[in-house]
C-alpha positions in Angstrom: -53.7 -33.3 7.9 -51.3 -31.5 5.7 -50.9 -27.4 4.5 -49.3 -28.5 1.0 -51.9 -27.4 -1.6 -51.1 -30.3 -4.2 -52.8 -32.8 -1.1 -55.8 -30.4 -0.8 -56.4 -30.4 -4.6 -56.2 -34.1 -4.4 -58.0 -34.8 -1.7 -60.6 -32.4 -2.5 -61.3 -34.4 -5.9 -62.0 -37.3 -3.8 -64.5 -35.8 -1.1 -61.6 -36.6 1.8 -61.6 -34.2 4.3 -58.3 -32.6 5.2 -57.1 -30.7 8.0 -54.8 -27.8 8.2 -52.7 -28.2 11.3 -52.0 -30.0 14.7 -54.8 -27.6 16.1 -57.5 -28.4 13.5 -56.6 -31.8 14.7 -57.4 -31.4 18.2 -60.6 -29.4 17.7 -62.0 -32.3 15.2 -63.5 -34.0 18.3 -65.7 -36.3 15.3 -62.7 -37.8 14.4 -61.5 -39.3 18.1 -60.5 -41.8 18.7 -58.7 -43.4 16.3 -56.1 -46.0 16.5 -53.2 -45.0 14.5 -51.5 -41.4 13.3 -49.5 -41.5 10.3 -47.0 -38.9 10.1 -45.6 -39.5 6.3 -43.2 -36.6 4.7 -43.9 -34.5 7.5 -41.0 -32.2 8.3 -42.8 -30.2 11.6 -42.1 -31.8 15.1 -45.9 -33.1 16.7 -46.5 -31.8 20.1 -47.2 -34.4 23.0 -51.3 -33.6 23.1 -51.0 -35.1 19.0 -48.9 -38.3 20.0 -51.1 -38.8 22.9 -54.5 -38.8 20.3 -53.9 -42.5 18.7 -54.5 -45.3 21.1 -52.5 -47.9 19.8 -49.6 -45.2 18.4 -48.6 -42.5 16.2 -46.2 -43.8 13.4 -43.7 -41.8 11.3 -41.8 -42.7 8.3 -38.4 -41.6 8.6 -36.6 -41.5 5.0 -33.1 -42.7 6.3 -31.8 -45.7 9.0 -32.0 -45.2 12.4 -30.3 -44.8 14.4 -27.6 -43.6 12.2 -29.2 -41.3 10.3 -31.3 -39.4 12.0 -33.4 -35.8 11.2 -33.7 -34.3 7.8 -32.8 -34.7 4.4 -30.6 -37.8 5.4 -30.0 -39.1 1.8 -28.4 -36.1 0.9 -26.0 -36.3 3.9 -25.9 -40.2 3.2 -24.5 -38.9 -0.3 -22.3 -36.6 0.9 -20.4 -39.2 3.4 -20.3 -41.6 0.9 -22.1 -44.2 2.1 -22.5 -47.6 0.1 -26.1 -48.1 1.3 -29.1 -46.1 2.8 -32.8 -47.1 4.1 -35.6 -46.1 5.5 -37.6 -46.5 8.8 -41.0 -46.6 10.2 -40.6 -46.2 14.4 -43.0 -45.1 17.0 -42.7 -41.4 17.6 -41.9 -40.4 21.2 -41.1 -36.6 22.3 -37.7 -37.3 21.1 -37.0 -36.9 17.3 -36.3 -39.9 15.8 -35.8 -42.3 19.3 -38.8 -44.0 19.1 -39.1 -48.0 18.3 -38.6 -49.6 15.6 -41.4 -51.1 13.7 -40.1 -52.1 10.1 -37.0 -51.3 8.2 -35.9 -51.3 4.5 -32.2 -51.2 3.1 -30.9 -51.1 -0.1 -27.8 -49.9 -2.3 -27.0 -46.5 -3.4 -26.2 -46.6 -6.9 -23.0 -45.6 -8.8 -24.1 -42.0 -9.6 -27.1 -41.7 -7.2 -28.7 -38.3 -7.1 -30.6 -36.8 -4.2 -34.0 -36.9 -6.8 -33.0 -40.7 -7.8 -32.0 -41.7 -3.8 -35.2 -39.8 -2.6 -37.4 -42.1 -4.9 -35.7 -45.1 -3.8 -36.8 -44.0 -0.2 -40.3 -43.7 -1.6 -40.5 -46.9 -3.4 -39.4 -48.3 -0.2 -41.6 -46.8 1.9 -44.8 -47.7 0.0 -43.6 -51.0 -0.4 -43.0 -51.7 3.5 -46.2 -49.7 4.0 -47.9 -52.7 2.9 -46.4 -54.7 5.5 -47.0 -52.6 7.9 -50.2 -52.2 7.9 -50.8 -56.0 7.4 -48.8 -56.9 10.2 -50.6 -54.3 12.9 -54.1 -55.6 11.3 -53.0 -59.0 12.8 -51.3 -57.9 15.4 -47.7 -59.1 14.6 -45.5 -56.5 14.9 -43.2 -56.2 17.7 -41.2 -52.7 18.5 -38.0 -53.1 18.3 -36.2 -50.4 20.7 -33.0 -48.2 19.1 -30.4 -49.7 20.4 -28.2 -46.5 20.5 -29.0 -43.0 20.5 -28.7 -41.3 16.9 -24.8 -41.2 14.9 -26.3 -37.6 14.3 -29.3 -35.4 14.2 -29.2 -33.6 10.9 -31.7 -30.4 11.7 -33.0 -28.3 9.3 -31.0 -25.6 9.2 -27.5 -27.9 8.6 -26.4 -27.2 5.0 -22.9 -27.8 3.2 -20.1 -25.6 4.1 -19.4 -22.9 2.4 -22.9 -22.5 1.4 -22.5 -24.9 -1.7 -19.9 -23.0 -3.7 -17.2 -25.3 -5.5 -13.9 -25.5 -4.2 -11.9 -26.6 -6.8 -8.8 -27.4 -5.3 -10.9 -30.9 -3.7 -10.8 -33.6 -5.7 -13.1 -34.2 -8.6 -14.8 -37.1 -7.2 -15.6 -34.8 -4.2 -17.3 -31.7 -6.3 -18.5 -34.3 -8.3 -20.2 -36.2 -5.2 -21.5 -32.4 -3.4 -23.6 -31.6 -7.2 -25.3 -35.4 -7.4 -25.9 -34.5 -3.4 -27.5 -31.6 -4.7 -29.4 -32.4 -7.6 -33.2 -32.4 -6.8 -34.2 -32.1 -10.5 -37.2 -30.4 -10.3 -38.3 -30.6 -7.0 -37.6 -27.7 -4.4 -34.3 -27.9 -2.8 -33.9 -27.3 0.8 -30.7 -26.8 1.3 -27.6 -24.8 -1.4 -27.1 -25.2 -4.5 -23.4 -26.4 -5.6 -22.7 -22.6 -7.2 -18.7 -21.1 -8.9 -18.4 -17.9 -10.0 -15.5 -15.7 -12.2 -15.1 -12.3 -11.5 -17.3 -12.3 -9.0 -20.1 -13.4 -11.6 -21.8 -16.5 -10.0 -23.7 -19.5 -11.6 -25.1 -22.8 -10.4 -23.2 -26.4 -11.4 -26.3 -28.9 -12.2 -24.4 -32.2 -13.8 -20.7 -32.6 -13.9 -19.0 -35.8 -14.9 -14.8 -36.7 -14.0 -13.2 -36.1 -17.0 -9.5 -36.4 -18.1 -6.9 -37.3 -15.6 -3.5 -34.9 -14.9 -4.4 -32.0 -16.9 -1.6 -30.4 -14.1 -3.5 -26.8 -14.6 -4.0 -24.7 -11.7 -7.1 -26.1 -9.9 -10.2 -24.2 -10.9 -8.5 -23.7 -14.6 -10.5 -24.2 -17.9 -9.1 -26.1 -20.2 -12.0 -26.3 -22.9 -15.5 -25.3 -23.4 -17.8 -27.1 -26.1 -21.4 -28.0 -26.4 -20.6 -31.0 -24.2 -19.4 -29.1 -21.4 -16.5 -26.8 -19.6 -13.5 -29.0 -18.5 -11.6 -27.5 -15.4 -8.9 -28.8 -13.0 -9.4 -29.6 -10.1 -7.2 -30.8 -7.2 -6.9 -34.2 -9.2 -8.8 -34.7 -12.3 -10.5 -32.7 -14.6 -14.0 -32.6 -14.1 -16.7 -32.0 -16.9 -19.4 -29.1 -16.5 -22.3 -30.6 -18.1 -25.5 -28.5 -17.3 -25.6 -24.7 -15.9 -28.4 -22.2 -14.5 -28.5 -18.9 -13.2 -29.0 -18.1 -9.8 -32.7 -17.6 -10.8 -33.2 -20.9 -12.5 -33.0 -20.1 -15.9 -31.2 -23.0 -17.6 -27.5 -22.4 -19.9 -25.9 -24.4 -22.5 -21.9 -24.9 -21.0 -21.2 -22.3 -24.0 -23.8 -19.9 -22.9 -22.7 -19.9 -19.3 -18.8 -19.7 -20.1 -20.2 -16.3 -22.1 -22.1 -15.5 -19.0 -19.5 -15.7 -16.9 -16.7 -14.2 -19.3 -14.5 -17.2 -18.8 -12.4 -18.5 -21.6 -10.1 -21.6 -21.9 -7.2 -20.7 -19.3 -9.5 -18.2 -17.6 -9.8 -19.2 -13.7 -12.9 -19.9 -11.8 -12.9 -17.8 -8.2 -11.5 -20.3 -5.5 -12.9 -19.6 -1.7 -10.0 -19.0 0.9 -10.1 -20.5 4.0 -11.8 -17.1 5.6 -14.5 -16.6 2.9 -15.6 -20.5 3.5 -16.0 -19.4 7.1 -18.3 -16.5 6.4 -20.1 -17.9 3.9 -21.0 -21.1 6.2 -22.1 -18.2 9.1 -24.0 -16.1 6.9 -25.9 -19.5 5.8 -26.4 -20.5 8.8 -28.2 -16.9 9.9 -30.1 -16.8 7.2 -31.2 -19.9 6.1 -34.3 -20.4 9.0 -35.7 -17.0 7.5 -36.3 -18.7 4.2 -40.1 -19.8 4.2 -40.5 -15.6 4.8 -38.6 -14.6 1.6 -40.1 -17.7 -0.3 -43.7 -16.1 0.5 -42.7 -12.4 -0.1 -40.9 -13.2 -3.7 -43.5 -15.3 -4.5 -46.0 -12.5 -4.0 -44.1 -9.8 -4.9 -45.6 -6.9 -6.2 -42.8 -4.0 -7.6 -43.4 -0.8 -7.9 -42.9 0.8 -11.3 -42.2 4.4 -12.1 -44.7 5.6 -14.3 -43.2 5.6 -18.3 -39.7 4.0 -17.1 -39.6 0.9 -19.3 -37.9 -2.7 -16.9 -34.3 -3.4 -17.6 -32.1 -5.7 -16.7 -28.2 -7.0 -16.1 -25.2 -5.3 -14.9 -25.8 -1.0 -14.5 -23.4 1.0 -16.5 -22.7 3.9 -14.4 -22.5 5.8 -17.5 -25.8 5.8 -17.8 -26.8 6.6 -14.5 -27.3 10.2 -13.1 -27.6 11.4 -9.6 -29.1 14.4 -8.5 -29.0 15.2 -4.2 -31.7 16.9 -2.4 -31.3 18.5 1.3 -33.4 17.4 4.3 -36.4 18.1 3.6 -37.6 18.7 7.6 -39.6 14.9 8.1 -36.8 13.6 10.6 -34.4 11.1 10.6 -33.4 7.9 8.2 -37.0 5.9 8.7 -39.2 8.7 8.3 -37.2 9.7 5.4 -37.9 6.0 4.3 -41.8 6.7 5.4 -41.8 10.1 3.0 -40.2 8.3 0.2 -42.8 5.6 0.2 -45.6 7.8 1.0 -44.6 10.0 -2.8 -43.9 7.0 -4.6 -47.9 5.7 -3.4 -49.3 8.5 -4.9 -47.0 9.1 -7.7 -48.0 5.4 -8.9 -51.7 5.7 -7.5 -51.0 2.0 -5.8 -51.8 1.5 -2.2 -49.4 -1.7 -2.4 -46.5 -2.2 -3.6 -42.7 -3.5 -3.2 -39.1 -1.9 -3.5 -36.0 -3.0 -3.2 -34.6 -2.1 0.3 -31.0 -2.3 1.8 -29.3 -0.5 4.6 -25.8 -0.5 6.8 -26.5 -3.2 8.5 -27.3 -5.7 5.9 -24.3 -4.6 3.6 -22.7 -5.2 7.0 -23.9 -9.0 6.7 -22.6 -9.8 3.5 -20.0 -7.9 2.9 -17.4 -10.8 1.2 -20.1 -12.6 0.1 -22.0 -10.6 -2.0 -22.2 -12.5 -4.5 -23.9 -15.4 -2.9 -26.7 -13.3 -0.8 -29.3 -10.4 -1.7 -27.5 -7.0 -1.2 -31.2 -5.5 -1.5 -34.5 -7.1 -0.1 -38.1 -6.7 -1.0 -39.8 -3.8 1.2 -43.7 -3.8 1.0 -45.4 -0.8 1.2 -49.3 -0.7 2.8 -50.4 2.9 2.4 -53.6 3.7 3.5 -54.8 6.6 1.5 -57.5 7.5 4.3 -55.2 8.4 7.1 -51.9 10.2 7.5 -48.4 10.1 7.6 -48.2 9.3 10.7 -50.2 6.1 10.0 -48.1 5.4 7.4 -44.9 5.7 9.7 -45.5 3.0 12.3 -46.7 0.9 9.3 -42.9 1.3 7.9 -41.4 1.2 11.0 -42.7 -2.4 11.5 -42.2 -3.3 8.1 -38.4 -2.1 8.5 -38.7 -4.1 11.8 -39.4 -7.4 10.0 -37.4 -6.8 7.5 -34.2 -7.0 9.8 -35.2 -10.2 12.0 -35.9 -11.4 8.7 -32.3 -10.3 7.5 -31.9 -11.9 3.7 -31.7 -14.6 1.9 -29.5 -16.7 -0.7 -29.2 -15.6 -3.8 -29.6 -18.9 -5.3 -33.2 -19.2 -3.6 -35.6 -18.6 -6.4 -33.7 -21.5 -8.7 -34.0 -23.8 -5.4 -37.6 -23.1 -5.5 -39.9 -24.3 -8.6 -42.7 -22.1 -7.5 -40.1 -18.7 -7.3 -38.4 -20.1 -10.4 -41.7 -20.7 -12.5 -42.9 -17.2 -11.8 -39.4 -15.6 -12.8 -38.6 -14.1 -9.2 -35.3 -13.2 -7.9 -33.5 -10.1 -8.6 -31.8 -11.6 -12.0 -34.9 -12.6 -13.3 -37.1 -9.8 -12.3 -34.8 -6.9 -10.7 -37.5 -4.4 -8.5 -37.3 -1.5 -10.8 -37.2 0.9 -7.5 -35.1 1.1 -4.8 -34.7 2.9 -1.1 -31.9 2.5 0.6 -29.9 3.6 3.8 -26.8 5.1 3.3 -24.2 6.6 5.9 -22.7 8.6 3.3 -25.0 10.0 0.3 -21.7 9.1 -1.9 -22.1 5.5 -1.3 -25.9 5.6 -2.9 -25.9 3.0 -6.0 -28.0 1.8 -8.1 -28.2 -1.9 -8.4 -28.4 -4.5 -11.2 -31.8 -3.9 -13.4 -33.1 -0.1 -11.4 -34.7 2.6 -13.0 -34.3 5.1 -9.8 -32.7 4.3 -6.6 -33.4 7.0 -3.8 -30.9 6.8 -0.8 -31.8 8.2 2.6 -29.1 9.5 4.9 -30.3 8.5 8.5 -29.0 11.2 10.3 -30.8 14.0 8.5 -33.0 12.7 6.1 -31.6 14.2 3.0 -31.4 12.2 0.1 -29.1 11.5 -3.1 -31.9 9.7 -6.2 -29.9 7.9 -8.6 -31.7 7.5 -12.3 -31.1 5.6 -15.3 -30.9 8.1 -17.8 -32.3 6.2 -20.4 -34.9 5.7 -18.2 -35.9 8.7 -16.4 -34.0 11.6 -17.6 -35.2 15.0 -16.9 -37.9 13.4 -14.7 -35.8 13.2 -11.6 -36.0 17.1 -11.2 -39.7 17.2 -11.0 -39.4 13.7 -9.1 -38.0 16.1 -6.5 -39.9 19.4 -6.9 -43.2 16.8 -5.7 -41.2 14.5 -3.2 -40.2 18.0 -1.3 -44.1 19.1 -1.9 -45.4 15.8 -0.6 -42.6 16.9 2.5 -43.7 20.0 3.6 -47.5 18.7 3.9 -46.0 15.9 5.7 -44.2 18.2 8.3 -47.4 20.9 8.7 -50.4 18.4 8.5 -49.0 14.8 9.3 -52.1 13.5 9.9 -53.4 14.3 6.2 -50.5 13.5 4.2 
């Protein structure tokens, strides 16, 4: 039973059946009964009528020691609170998480260095080695449940992540920072939690090896002292530490050169440090919006933009000298969302596309990260379902519930796509791929920007509908005038026949 499409593709070239889910289970009356369940790198909690289907047990392998460590990603904690040794477990599962007996136990040393990729495949190797015993010993009937004999240290759930949502504080010591990127370092595999992340100027980047470096530098912590092809040396509370390898918040890998350019630091330059109150909102805003991330994983990864026809892609920081703004009045189709609705509705058939995506940002998520905007998406993907048959009206309770979605959905970190393979391989994220056209709500049509990579951002006002579209000249030029002359067109049939529009 498993929804990871690496298993099906194996287990497919091997004629082994596999089932999707817990309810496929229960319906797969065939298969009953059976004497054991194996639940193995399974991260969902089994309901009673599962555990209940085995009639000698249902077994899980738990990748750290109980009852210590108990819940999810446990070596990275393990790493974090420096602990000399880690394990894993195999227990009977009970309604409880991680309570049941104890059935066979591994232990073994974590390594000068240990990374969460090199202290997850010691877990592994252990449990495929005591897998072996395990089975042998219930064939013969030797085992003997040992009951916990305390209830867990801790039960690390899945939304627990690093303070400060990963980024460096450099006035810790180096061993610390040092420790939080090995704790962090999943090589290629996804990463479920932050990534260890510093930015200058409020231009960020992700820390992916660092090594200690030179003792009593007495800099400033978070000062650089030298950049070279082996690495950027900074302060730190103690030590210098050594800034090996670097990657955008997208994923794309950078020499220690390349991202001192990226970041416009030189040797005495400063990296940002977080204050005590900016370390408190960024562990909040984590904490709301990390449980949302399997939506934004699926909707980058699927994302379609929507591109204005003959406006080439661009990319990086927008030089507002090169962006123009021209302001239209209401143009009679109500307030902020229908606004929205008619913006979406011209854009369909300006592009002749029935689906599509746009970046989409309002009060209330600026709201959410203000002060930490440079660690979470200002602007979210919107998806647009026009149905050409039917009318405006349609088409507004179809945006309405997108809009809806959107804000239970609220955003995501903007190191998400490089903590994802699948996002990073496809180059999503709004550094890799910026949407090339944006709508946005906007109290006041003088806050309307455009951000990083746009051709046209339109801002709505909520209140009246009327709208400020801001152009990259190079871009659009003159088009933004007949842009305008057809939005307000595409308007007035909206207002007299809604249903046709």
């Amino acid at each position: 039973m498993s929804k990871a499409r690496p298993v099906h593709r194996w287990a497919a070239g091997r004629g082994i059946r596999v089932l999707p889910d817990a309810d496929a289970l229960l319906q797969a009356t065939l298969l009953q009964p059976f004497d054991y369940l194996f639940s193995i790198t399974n991260l969902e909690i089994l309901p009673k009528a599962i555990l209940d289907l085995p009639s000698q047990g249902a077994i899980n392998f738990h990748d750290g020691p109980l009852p210590e460590y108990a819940g999810l990603n446990t070596p990275v904690w393990a790493l974090l609170n420096g602990e000399p040794r880690h394990g894993v477990t195999w227990h009977l599962m009970t309604g409880a998480v991680d309570r049941g007996a104890v059935l066979t136990r591994r232990a073994f040393d974590i390594s000068e260095g240990e990374t969460a990729l090199t202290l997850n495949t010691k877990c592994y190797e252990a449990g495929i080695e005591s897998f072996e015993e395990l089975v042998r010993d219930l064939g013969e009937g030797r085992l003997r449940p040992h009951p916990q004999d305390a209830a867990p240290g801790r039960i690390f759930r899945r939304s627990d992540r690093p303070s400060a949502a990963g980024v460096l504080d450099w006035t810790q010591s180096a061993e610390t920072i040092a420790t939080l990127i090995r704790a962090l370092d999943f090589g290629t595999y996804p990463n479920p939690l932050v990534s260890p992340k510093t930015s200058h100027e409020s231009r960020a980047i992700i820390v992916q090896e660092a090594s200690l470096g030179e003792r009593g530098s007495g800099a400033a912590p978070g000062t650089v002292l030298s950049i070279d092809d082996a690495g950027i040396q900074v302060a730190t509370g103690d030590r210098n530490l050594v800034l090996r390898r670097l990657q955008t918040l997208d994923g794309t890998p950078l020499s220690p050169r390349d991202g001192a350019s990226r970041l416009g630091i030189a040797p005495g330059g400063r990296f940002d440090l977080p204050n005590e109150a900016s370390v408190a909102r960024l562990t909040a805003v984590t904490a709301a919006t990390c449980p949302h991330e399997p939506f934004w994983i699926d909707r980058l990864e699927t994302e379609h933009p929507f591109e204005v026809p003959a406006a080439p892609l661009r990319g990086g920081v927008p030089n507002p000298l090169e962006y123009t703004h021209a302001d239209q009045a209401p143009m009679g189709v109500g307030d902020g969302e229908e606004g929205v609705t008619a913006v979406l509705g011209y854009f369909a058939r300006l592009g002749d596309c029935a689906e599509f995506d746009v970046g989409f940002a309002d009060p209330a998520l600026a709201r959410l990260v203000e002060g930490v905007s440079d660690w979470f998406a200002g602007q979210v993907p919107l998806r647009a379902a026009v149905d050409f048959a039917r009318g405006f009206d349609t088409l507004r309770e179809s945006v309405r519930s997108e809009l809806g979605r959107l804000r239970q959905h609220l955003t995501y970190s903007a190191d998400l796509p490089a903590r994802r393979p699948v996002l990073r391989s496809a180059g999503r994220g709004p550094e890799a791929r910026p949407l090339p056209v944006s709508v946005h709500l906007v109290e006041r049509l003088e806050d309307a920007a455009a951000p990083a990579g746009s051709a046209l951002t339109v801002a709505v006002r909520p209140r009246d509908g009327a709208t400020r579209w801001v152009a990259d000249r190079t871009a659009l030029g003159a088009e933004v005038a007949e842009y305008q002359a057809q939005f307000a067109e595409f308007c007035r049939a909206a207002t007299l026949t809604p249903e046709r529009a």
